[in-house]
C-alpha positions as a Markdown table, in Angstrom:
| # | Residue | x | y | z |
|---|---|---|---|---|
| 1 | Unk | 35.3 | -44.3 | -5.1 |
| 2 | Unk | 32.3 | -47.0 | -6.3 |
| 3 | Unk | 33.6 | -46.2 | -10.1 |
| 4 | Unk | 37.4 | -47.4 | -8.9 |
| 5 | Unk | 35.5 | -50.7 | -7.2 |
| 6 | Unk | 33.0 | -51.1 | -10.1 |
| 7 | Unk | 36.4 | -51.0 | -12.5 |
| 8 | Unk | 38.8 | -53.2 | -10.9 |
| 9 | Unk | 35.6 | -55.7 | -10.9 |
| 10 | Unk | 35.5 | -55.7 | -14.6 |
| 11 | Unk | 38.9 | -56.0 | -15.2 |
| 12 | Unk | 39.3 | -58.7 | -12.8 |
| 13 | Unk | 36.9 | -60.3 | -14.2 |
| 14 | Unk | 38.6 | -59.7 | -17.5 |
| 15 | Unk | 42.0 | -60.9 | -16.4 |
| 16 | Unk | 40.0 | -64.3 | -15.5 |
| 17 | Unk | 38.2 | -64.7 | -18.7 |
| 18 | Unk | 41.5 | -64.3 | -20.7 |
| 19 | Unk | 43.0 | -66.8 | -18.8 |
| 20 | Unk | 40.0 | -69.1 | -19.3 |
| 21 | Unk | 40.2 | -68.8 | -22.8 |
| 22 | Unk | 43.9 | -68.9 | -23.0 |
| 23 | Unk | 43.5 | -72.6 | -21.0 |
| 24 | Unk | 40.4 | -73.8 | -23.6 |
| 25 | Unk | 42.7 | -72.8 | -26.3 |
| 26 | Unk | 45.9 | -74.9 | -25.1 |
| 27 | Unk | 43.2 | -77.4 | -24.5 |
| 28 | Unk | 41.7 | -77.6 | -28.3 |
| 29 | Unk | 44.6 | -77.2 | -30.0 |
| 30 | Unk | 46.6 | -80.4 | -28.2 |
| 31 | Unk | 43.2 | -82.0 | -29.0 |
| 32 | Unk | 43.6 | -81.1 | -32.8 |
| 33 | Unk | 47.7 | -82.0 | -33.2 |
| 34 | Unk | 46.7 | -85.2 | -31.2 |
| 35 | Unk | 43.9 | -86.3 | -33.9 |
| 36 | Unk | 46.5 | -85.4 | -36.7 |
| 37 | Unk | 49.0 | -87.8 | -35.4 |
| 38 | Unk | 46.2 | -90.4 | -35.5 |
| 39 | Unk | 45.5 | -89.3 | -39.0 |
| 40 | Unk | 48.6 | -89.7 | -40.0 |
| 41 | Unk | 49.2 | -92.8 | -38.7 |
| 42 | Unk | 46.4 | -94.1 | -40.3 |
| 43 | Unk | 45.8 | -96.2 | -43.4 |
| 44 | Unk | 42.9 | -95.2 | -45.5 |
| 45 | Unk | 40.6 | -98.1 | -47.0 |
| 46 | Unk | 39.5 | -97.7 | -50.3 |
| 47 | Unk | 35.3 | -97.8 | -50.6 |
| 48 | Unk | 33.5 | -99.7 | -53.0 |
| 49 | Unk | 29.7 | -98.9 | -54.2 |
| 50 | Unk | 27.5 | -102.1 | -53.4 |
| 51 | Unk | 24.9 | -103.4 | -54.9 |
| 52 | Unk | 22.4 | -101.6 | -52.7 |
| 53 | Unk | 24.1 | -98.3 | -53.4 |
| 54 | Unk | 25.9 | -98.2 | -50.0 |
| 55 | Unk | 29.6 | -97.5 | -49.7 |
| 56 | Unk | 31.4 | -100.3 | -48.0 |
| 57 | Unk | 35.4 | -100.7 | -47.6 |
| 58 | Unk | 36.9 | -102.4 | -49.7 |
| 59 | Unk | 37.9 | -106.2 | -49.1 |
């Protein structure tokens, strides 16, 4: 009977660390698409080199 108990435990605890992951997942991946959009979206300024060697955006 302790081996059934001892069982069910681990997958229960299973069962709740799939979902868990499942949820992070969702949560990473709406993260990503919603920094795409923003790339998208977004204009890209050109760099020039400076005298001093540092890349600065283009005016």
């Amino acid at each position: 009977m302790p081996q059934l108990i001892g069982i069910a435990l681990i997958a229960l605890v299973g069962w709740y660390a799939w979902r868990v992951l499942k949820r992070e997942m969702a949560r990473v991946d709406n993260e990503v698409r919603e920094q795409e959009v923003k790339a998208e979206t977004k204009e890209v300024t050109p760099l020039e080199k400076d005298e001093d060697g540092v890349y600065r955006p283009k005016k």
